[in-house]
C-alpha positions as CSV (number, residue, x, y, z in Angstrom):
1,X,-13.9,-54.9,95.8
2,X,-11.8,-58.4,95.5
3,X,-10.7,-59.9,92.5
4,X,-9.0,-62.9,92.6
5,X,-6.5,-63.4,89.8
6,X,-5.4,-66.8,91.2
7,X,-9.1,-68.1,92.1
8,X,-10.3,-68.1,96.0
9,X,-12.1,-71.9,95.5
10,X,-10.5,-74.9,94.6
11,X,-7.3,-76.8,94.8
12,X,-3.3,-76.1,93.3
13,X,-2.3,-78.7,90.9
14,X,1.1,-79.4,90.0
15,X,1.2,-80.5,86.2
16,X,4.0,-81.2,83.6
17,X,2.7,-79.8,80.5
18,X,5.6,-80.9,78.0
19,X,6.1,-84.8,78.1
20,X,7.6,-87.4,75.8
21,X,7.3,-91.4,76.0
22,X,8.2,-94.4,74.5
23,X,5.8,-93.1,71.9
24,X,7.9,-91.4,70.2
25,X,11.4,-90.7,71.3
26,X,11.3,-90.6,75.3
27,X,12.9,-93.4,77.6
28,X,10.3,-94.2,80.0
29,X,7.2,-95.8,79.2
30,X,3.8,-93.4,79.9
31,X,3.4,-96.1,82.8
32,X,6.5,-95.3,84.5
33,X,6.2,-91.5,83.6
34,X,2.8,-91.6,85.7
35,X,4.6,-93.4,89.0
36,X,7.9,-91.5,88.9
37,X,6.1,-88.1,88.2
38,X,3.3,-89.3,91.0
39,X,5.8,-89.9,93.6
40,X,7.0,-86.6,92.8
41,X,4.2,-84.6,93.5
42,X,2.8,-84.4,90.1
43,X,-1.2,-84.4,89.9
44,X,-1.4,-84.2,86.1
45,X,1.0,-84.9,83.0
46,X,-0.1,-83.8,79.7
47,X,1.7,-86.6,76.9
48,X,2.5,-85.0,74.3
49,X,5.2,-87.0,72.2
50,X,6.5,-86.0,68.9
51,X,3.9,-85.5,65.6
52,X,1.5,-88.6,66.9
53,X,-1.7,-87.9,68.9
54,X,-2.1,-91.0,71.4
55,X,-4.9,-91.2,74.5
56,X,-3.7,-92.3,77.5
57,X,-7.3,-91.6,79.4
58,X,-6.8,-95.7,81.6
59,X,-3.8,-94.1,83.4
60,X,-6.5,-91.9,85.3
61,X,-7.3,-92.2,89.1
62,X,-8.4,-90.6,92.1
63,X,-4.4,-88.9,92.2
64,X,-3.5,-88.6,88.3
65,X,-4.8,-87.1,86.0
66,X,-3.3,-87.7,82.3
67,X,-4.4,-85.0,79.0
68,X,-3.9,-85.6,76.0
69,X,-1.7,-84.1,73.5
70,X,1.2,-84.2,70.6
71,X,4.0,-81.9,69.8
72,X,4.1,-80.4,65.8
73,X,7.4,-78.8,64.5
74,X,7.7,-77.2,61.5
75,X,11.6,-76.5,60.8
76,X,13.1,-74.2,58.0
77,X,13.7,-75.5,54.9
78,X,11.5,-78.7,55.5
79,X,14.1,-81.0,58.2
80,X,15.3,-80.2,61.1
81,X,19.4,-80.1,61.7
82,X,20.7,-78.1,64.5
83,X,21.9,-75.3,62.7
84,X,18.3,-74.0,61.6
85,X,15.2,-72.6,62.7
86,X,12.3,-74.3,64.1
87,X,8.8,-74.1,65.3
88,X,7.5,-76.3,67.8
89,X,3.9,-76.2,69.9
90,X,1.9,-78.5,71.5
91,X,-1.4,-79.2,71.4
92,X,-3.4,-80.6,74.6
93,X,-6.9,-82.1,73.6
94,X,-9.4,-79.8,76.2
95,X,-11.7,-82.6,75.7
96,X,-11.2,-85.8,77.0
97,X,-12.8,-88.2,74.8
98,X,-11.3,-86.4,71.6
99,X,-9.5,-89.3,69.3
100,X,-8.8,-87.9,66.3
101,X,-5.9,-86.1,64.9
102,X,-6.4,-84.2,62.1
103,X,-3.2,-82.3,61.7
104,X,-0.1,-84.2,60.8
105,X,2.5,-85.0,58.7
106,X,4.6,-88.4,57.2
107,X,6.0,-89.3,60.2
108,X,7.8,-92.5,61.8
109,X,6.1,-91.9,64.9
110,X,2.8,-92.3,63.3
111,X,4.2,-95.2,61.6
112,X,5.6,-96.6,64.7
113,X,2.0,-96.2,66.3
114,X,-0.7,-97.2,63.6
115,X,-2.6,-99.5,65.7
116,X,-3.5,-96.5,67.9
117,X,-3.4,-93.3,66.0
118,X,-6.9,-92.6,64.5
119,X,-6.1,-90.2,61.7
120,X,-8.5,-88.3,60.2
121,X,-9.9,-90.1,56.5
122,X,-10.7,-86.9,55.1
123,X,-7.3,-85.1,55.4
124,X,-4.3,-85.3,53.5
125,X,-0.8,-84.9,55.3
126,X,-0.1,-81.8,55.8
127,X,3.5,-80.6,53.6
128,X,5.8,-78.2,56.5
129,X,6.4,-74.3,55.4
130,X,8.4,-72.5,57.6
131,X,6.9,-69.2,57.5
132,X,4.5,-67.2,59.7
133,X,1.2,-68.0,57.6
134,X,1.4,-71.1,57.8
135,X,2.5,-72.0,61.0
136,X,-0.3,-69.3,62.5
137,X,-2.8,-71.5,60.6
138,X,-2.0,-74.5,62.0
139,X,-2.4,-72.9,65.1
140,X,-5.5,-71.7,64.5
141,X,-6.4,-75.0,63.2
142,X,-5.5,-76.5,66.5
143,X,-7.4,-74.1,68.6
144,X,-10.6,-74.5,66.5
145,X,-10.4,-78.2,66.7
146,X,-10.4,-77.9,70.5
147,X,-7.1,-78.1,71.5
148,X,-4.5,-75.9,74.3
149,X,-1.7,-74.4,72.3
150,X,1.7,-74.0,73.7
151,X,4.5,-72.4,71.6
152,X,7.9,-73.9,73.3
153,X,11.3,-73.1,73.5
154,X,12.0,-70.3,71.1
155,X,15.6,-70.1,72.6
156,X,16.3,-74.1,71.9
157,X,14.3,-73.5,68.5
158,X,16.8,-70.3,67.9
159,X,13.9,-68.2,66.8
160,X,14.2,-64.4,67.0
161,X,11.7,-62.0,67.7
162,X,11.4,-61.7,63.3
163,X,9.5,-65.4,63.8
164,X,7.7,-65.4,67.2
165,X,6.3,-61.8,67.3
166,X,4.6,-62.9,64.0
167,X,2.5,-65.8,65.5
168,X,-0.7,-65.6,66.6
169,X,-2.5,-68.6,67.4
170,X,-1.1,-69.7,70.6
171,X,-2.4,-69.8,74.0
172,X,0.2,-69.7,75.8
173,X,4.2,-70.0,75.5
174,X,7.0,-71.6,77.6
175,X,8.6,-69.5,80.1
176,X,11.3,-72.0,81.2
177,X,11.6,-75.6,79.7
178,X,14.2,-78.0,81.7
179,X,15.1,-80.2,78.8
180,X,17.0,-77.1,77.1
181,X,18.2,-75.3,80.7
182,X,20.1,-78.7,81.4
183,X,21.8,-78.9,77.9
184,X,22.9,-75.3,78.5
185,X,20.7,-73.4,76.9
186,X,19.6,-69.9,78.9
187,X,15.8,-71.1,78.2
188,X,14.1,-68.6,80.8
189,X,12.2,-66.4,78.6
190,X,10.8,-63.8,80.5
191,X,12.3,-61.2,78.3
192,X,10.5,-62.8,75.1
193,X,6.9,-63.0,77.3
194,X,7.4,-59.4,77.3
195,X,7.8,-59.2,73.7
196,X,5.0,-61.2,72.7
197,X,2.9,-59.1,75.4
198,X,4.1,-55.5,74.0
199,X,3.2,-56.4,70.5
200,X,-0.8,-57.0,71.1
201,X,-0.7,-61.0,71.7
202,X,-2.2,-61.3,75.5
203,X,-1.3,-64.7,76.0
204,X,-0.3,-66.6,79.0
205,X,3.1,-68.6,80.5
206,X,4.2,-72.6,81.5
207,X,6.7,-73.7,82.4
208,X,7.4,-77.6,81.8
209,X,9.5,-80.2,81.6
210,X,9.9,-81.6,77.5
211,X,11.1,-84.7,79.5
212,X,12.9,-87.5,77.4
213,X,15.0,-88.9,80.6
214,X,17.7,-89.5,78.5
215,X,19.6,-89.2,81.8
216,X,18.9,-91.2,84.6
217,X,16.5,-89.6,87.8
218,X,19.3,-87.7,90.6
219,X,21.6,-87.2,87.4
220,X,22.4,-83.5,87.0
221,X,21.2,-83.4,83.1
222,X,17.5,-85.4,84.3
223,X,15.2,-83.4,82.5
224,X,12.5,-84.7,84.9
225,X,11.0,-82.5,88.0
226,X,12.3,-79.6,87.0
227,X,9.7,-77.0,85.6
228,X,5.9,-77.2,85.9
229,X,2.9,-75.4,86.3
230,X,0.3,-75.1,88.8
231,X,-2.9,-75.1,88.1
232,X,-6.5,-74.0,90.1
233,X,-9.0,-76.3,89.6
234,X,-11.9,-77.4,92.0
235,X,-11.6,-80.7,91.5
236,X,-9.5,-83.3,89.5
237,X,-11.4,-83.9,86.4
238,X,-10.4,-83.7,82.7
239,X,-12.5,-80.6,81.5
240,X,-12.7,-78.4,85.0
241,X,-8.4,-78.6,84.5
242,X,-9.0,-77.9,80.4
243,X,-11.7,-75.1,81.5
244,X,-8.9,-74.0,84.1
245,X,-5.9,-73.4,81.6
246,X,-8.5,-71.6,79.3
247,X,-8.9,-69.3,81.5
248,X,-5.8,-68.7,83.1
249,X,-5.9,-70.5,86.7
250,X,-2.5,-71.2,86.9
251,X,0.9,-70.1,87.4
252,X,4.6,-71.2,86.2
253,X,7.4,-72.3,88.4
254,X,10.7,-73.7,89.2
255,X,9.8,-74.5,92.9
256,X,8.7,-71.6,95.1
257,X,4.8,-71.1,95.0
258,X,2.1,-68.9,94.7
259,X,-0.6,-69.0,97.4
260,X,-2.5,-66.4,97.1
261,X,-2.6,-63.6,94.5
262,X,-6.1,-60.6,94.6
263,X,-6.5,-57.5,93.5
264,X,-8.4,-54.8,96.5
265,X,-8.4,-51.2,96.4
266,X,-6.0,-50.3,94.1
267,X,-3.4,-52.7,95.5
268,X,-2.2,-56.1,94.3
269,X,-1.6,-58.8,97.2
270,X,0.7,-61.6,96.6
271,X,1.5,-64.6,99.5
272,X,3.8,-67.1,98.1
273,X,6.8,-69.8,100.3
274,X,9.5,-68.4,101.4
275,X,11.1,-66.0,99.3
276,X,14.0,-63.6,98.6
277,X,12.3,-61.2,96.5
278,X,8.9,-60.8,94.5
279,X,8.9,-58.6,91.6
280,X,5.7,-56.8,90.3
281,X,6.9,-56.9,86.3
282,X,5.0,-54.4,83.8
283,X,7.6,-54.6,80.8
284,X,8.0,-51.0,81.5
285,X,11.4,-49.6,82.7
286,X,10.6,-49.5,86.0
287,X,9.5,-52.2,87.8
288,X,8.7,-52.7,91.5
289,X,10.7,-54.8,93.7
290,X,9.8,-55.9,97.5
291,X,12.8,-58.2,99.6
292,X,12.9,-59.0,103.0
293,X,14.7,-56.0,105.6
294,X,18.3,-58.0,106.0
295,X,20.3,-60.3,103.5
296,X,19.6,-63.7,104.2
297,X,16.1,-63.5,105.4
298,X,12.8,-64.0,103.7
299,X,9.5,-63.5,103.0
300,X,6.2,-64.8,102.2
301,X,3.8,-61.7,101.5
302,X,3.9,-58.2,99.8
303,X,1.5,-55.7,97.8
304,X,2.1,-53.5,95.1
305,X,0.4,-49.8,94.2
306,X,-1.4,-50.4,90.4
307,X,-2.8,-47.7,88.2
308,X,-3.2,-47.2,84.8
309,X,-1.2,-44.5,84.6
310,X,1.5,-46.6,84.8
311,X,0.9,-50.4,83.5
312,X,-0.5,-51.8,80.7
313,X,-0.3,-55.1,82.3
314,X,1.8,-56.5,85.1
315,X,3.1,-59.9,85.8
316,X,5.0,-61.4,89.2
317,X,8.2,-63.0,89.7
318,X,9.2,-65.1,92.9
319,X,12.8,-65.8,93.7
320,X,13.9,-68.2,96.3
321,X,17.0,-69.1,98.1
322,X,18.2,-71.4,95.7
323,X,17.6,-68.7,92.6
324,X,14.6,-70.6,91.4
325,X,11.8,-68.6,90.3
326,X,7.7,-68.6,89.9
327,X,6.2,-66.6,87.5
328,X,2.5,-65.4,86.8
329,X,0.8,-64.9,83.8
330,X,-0.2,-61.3,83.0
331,X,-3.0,-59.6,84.0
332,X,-4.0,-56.6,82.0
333,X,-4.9,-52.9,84.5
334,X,-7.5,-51.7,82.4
335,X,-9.4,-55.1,82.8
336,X,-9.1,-55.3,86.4
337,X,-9.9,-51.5,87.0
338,X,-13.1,-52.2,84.4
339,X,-14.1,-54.7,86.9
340,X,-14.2,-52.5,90.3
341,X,-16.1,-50.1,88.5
342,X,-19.1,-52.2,87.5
């Protein structure tokens, strides 16, 4: 029996999930966003600018879609310098006509936006604790008000596994995020994923962009085009993509991609581009590892033995040429071996 972990039906979108405008402290308008991240191959760009919850529905056509977000941060002590801790997440609206925000705090981004933030009459701003409880219930809050929650870069945010293996309430974290890789920081957080997977939280990876374009477009520091996610959808359409990162249709990357990826007869089958090697990850010590037969060569398929025995879950890592990598989320054995049994 076949069971596709990356669906059969439907087509790859490539999506920035991380995005800041003139909203709130970005340099290019959500217009320009849309053409320069269209020409680039983007499908879909989820805004999400700083603490202020803004549709952008009219940039939609046949070729782009836009969702709907903000970004929250909760920082120790109450304000953010560089020297402390910090918790930030996004929150992408599943729904399309959604409007309100109902979590948020005294910010000049909300100021800066009044004529078209619709805050919610019947809640109070909400006063920032930095500490596990709190943070998990706005989470929580966020996920029962219909919205994707993304927990982003803990190595930027210089959180330690004492803060991030405590919170619960996201969907999915940032694997890699190019605004802190191209201001030096080592933010490719496989090694955390694991974490976060080992301690009972079975949640999935992006990878995006947290764009401000600070830096011109062909300038080494851009922090535009750099990460993204692709996303299986059958068509184009606000809630089939929402539907889709609910339920895990997608992958992370850095450039190469993910064609196919099934489960069959104990075996896992991955065909991706051209590659230099494709890792079969379990968090265990031992990992498996398939490369091409000579240095210098590549490849674009390989298949990996799976059994309980052995994995709790397992997750896949694509290297190319260039040392960029794609990674899956994880998919749990027991689940999959459940499923040919039926």
């Amino acid at each position: 029996m076949r069971i596709d972990l990356l669906p059969a039906e439907g087509q790859f979108y490539k999506a920035n999930l991380h995005c800041h405008s003139t909203v709130s402290d970005g340099r290019w308008t959500v217009e320009e966003i849309k053409e320069r991240y269209k020409a680039n191959g983007y499908s879909i760009v989820a805004y999400t600018d700083h603490h202020v919850f803004v549709t952008h529905n009219d940039l939609a056509d046949e070729e782009f879609l836009p969702l709907n977000g903000y970004e929250i941060d909760v920082p120790e002590e109450g304000t953010w310098d560089e020297h402390k801790k910090t918790c930030h997440f996004c929150m992408i609206a599943l729904d399309r006509d959604r409007t309100v925000q109902r979590i948020y705090h005294d910010s000049v981004f909300i100021d800066q936006n009044r004529d078209r933030v619709e805050l919610d009459p019947e809640r109070e701003p909400i006063c920032r604790r930095y500490d596990a409880d709190f943070i998990n219930g706005l989470m929580e809050d966020g996920r029962n008000d219909r919205f994707f929650v993304t927990y982003n870069h803990p190595i930027w945010s210089l959180e330690s596994t004492g803060e991030y293996l405590n919170y619960r309430g996201m969907h999915a974290m940032e694997i890699v995020n190019t605004g802190s890789v191209v201001t030096g920081h080592e933010e490719h957080a496989g090694v955390l994923y694991d974490n976060i997977l080992h301690h009972g939280n079975p949640i999935y990876c992006i990878a995006a962009d947290d764009n401000h374009d600070v830096y011109p477009m062909g300038h080494p520091m851009c922090d535009s085009f750099g990460a993204f996610t692709v996303i299986k959808a059958k068509k184009l359409e606000y809630g089939t993509v929402t539907q889709a990162l609910l339920d895990g249709h997608f992958y992370a990357s850095e450039g190469p991609e993910i064609r196919e990826l099934y489960y069959e007869d104990g075996r896992v089958y991955i065909k991706t581009s051209e590659a230099v090697r494709i890792i079969m990850a379990s968090g265990e010590r031992y990992n498996r590892m398939k490369t091409p037969e000579k240095k210098g060569e590549t490849f674009t398929e390989a298949s990996f033995t799976m059994n309980k025995k052995e994995h709790d879950y397992i997750r896949f890592i694509v290297r190319d040429k260039e040392g960029r990598e794609a990674y899956t989320n994880a998919y749990y054995v027991k689940d999959l071996l459940e499923k040919t049994s039926v």
